[in-house]
C-alpha positions in Angstrom: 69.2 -41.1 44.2 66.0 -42.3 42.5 66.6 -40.7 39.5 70.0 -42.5 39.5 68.4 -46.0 40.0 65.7 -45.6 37.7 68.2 -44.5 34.9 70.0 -47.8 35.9 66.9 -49.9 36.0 66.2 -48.7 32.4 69.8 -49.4 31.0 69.3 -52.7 32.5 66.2 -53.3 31.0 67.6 -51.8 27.8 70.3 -54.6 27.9 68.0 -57.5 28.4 66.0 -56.5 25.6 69.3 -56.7 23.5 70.3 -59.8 24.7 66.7 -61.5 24.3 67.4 -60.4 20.3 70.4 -62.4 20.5 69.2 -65.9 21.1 72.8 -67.6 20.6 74.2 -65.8 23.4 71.0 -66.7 26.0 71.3 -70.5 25.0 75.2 -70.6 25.4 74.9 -68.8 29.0 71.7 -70.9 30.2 71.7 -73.8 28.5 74.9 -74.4 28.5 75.3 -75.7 31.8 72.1 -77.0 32.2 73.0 -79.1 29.5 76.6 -80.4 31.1 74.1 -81.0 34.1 72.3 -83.5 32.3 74.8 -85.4 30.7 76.7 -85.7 33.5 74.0 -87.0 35.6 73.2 -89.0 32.8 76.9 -90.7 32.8 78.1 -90.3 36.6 74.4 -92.2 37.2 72.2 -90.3 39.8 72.5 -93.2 42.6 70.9 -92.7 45.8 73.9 -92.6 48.4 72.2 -91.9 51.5 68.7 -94.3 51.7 68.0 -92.6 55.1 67.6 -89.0 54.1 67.5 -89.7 50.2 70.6 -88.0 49.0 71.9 -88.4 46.0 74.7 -88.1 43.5 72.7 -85.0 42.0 72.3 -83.2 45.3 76.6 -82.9 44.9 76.5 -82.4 41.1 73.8 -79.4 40.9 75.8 -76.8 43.0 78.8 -77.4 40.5 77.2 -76.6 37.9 75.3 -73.9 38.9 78.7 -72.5 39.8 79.8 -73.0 36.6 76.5 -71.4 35.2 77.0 -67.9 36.7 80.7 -68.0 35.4 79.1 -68.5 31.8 76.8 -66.0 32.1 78.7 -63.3 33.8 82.3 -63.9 32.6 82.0 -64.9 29.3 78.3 -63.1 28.3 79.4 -60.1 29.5 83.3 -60.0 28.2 82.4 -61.1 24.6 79.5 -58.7 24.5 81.2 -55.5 25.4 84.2 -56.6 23.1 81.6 -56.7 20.3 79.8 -53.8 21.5 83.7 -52.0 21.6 84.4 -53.2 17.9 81.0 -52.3 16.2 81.2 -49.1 17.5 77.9 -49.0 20.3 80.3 -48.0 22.9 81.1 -44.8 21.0 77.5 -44.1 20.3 76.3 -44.6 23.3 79.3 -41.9 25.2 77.9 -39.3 22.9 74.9 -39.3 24.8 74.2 -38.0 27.9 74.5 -41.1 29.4 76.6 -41.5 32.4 79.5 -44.3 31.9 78.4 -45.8 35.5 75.0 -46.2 34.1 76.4 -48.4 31.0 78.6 -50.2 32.5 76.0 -50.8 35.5 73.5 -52.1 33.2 76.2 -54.6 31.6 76.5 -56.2 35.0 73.2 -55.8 36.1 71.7 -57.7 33.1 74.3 -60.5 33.6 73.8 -60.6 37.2 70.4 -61.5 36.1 71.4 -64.0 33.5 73.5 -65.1 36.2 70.8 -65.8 38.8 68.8 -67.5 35.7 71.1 -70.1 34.9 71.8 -70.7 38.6 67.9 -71.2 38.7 67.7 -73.1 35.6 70.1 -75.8 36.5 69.0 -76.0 40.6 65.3 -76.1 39.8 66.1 -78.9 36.9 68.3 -80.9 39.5 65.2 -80.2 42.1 62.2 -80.9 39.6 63.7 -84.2 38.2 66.8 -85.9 39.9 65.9 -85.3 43.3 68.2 -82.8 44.4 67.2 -80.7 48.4 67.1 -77.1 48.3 66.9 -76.0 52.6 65.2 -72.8 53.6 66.9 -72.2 56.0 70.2 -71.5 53.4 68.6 -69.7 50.5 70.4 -66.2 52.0 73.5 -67.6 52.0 73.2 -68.3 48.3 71.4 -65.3 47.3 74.4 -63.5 48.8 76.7 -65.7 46.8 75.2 -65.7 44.0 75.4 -62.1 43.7 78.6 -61.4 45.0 79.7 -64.2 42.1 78.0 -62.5 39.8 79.3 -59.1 40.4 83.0 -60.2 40.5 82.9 -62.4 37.7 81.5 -59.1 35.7 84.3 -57.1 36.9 86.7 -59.7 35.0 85.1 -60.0 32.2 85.0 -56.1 31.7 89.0 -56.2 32.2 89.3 -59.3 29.8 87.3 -57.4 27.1 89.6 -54.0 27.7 92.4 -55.6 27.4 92.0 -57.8 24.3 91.7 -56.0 21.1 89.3 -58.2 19.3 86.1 -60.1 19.6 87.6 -63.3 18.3 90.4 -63.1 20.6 88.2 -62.5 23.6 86.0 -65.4 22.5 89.0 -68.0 22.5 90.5 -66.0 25.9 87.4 -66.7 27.8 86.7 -70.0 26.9 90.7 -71.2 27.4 90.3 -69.0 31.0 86.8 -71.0 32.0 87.0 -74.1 30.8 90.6 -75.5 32.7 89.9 -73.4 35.5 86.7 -75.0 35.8 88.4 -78.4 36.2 90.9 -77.3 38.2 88.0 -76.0 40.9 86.2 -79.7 41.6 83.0 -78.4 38.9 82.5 -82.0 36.8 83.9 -84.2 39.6 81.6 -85.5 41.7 83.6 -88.9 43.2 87.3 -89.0 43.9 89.9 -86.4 44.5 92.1 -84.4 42.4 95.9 -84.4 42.5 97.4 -82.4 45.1 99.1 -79.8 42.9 96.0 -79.2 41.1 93.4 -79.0 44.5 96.2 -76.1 45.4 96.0 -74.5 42.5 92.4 -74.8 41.9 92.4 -72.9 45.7 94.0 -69.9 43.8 90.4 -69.0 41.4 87.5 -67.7 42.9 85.4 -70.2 41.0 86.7 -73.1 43.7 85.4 -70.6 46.1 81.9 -70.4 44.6 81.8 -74.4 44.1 82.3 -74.6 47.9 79.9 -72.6 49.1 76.8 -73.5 47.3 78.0 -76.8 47.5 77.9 -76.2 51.5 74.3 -74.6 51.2 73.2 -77.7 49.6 75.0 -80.0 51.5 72.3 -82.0 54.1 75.2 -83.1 56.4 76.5 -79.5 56.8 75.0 -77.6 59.5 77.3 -74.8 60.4 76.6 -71.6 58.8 76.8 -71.3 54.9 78.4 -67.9 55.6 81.6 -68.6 55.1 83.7 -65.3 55.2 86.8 -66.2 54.0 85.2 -67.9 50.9 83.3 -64.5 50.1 86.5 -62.3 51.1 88.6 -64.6 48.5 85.6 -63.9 45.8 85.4 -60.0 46.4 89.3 -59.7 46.5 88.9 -61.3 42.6 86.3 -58.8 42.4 88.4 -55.8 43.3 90.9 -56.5 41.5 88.9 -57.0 38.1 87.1 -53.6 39.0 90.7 -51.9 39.4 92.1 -53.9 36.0 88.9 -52.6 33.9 89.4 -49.1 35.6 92.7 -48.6 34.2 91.8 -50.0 31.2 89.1 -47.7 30.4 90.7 -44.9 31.1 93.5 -45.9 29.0 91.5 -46.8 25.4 91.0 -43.1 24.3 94.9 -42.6 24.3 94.8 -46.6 22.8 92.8 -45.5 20.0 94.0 -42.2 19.8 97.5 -43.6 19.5 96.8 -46.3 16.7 94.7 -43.1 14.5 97.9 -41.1 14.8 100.3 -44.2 13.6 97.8 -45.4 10.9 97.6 -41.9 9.5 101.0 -40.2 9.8 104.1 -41.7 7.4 106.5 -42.8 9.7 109.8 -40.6 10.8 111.9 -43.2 9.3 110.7 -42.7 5.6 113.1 -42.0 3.2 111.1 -42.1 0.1 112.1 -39.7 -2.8 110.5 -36.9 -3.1 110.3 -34.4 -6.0 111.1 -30.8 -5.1 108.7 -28.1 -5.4 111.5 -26.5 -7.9 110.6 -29.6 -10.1 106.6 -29.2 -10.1 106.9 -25.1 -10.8 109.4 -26.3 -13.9 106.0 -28.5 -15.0 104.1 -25.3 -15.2 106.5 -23.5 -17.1 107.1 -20.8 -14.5 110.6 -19.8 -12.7 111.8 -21.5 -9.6 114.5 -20.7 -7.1 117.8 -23.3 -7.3 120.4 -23.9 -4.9 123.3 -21.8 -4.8 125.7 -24.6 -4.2 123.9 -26.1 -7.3 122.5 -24.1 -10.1 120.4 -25.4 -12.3 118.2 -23.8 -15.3 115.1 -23.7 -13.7 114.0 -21.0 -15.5 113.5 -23.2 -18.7 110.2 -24.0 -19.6 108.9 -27.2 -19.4 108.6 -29.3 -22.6 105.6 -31.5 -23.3 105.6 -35.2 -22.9 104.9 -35.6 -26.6 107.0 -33.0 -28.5 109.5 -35.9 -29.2 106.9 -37.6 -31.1 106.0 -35.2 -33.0 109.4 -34.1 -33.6 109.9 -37.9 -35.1 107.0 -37.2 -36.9 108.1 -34.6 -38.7 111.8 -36.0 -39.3 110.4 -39.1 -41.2 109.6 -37.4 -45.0 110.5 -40.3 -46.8 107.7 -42.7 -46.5 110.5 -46.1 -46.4 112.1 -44.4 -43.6 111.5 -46.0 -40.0 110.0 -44.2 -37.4 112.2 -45.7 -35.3 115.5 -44.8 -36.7 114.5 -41.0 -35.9 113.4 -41.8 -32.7 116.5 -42.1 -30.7 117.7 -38.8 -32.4 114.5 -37.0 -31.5 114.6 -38.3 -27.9 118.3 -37.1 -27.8 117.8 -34.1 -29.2 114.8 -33.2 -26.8 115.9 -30.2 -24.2 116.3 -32.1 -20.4 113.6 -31.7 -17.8 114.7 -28.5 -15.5 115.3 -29.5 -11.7 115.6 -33.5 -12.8 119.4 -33.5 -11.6 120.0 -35.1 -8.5 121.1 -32.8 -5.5 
């Protein structure tokens, strides 16, 4: 059991050193949403709506977009960089070794559940440090716990959305056209007012609303039941399971995938009907005897004349020197002996 976790600890650690040598994807998973944070606060305004306890628009705003932090670093991070990892070949490396497939994919989610937890950090302290947002004590558990339960189920669709799209391009646009309107859809850059009925019920149907309501109810200083909310967490780990199960199937079904697509790319196709020249035809070439059909015999025995014996044949017809060369061409070439084989079955 130790040995396990410390090979998972170092496959995570291996991961985070990859993903601190590729700065573009740590900026578009943590900044990202820190930066929607800002300029949102900066246009909604960051009003004080409660002079009493000091609330403000900020303390509604900040667990939205944390939410929407840990879906950016989980979802997308870890779907576009196992597609990549799939199409440059890494993957394939990496299950020649002796490393165990739970261990790499393990240390996938474990390095986004961190990147997770970072961005959720990120945009909470930010909102804490500088617009005046409350963070209670006495909730902190509850988001921990959702926060990683987020994070794990969010990596369990990315993995499927990366198995099941062929490319790294196409997982790039797939992501960002899943996030982005679902993210509307789940209350994440709406702070005042209320959303259409049809889309409030639909936005019910994601886990992301999920996540938005719970760490918005951790936050919230007028809220004092418990922020564990069971049937909030059971709708995010049913997302969860599912993804798992997807990615599961998945996996086991891209060696027969690409074994299927070398076998297609490499065979001619049943369908092909292509000439082809007879083996009769190529021994005729090398001047030795063949077998013929009995139905149709031909003189396969005959040797094989050279490409250029008509030529010189012309060559030698043409004594006068006013004679044309072409003249005795058409006479050489019909006087040449046919190829042996050439007629058609």
């Amino acid at each position: 059991m130790n040995a396990d976790l410390a090979l998972l600890g170092r496959q995570v650690r291996h991961d985070l050193v990859a993903l601190r040598r590729t700065p573009v994807t740590m900026i578009l998973s943590i900044v990202f949403p820190l930066l929607f944070f800002v300029l949102l606060a900066a246009v909604i305004g960051n009003e004080t709506l409660d002079s009493h306890q000091g609330v403000r628009v900020a303390q509604f705003l900040a667990p939205a977009l944390a939410s929407f932090g840990v879906v950016m670093a989980t979802f997308s991070f870890l779907a576009v960089g196992f597609a990549e990892a799939r199409s440059t070949g890494v993957l394939k490396r990496q299950g020649g070794t002796p490393l165990p497939r739970w261990a790499l994919l393990g240390g996938r989610v474990g390095a986004a559940l961190i990147l997770g937890l970072a961005a959720t950090s990120l945009v909470i302290g930010a909102g804490w440090a500088f617009y005046g947002v409350q963070v209670f004590a006495r909730t902190l558990p509850a988001v921990l716990v959702t926060l990683v339960l987020a994070s794990v189920s969010f990596s369990a669709m990315g993995l499927a959305v990366a198995l099941l799209l062929p490319t790294p391009q196409a997982t790039i646009a797939v992501t960002n056209g899943i996030v982005i309107p679902i993210a509307f859809v789940s209350d994440t850059f709406m702070v005042t007012g209320t959303l259409p009925p049809w889309m409030a019920t639909l936005g019910w149907m994601f886990p992301l609303k999920h996540v938005v309501n719970l760490l918005g109810d951790a936050l919230n200083p007028y809220v004092t039941a418990s922020a564990f909310q069971f049937d909030h967490l059971a709708a995010i780990a049913a997302w969860g399971i599912v993804g798992a199960l997807v990615a599961a199937w998945a996996l086991r079904r891209e060696p027969d995938r690409t074994s299927a697509r070398r076998s297609t790319t490499r065979s001619a196709p049943a369908s092909d009907a292509r000439p082809r020249r007879s083996s009769c035809f190529w021994r005729a070439r090398r001047a030795t005897p063949c077998r013929s059909s009995p139905a149709t015999p031909r003189p396969c025995s005959l040797p094989s004349p050279s490409p250029y014996s008509w030529w010189r044949s012309s060559r030698q017809s043409t004594v006068v020197a006013n004679s044309s060369w072409t003249a005795a061409r058409p006479s050489a070439r019909s006087s040449r002996p046919p190829w042996p084989c050439m007629a058609p079955r």
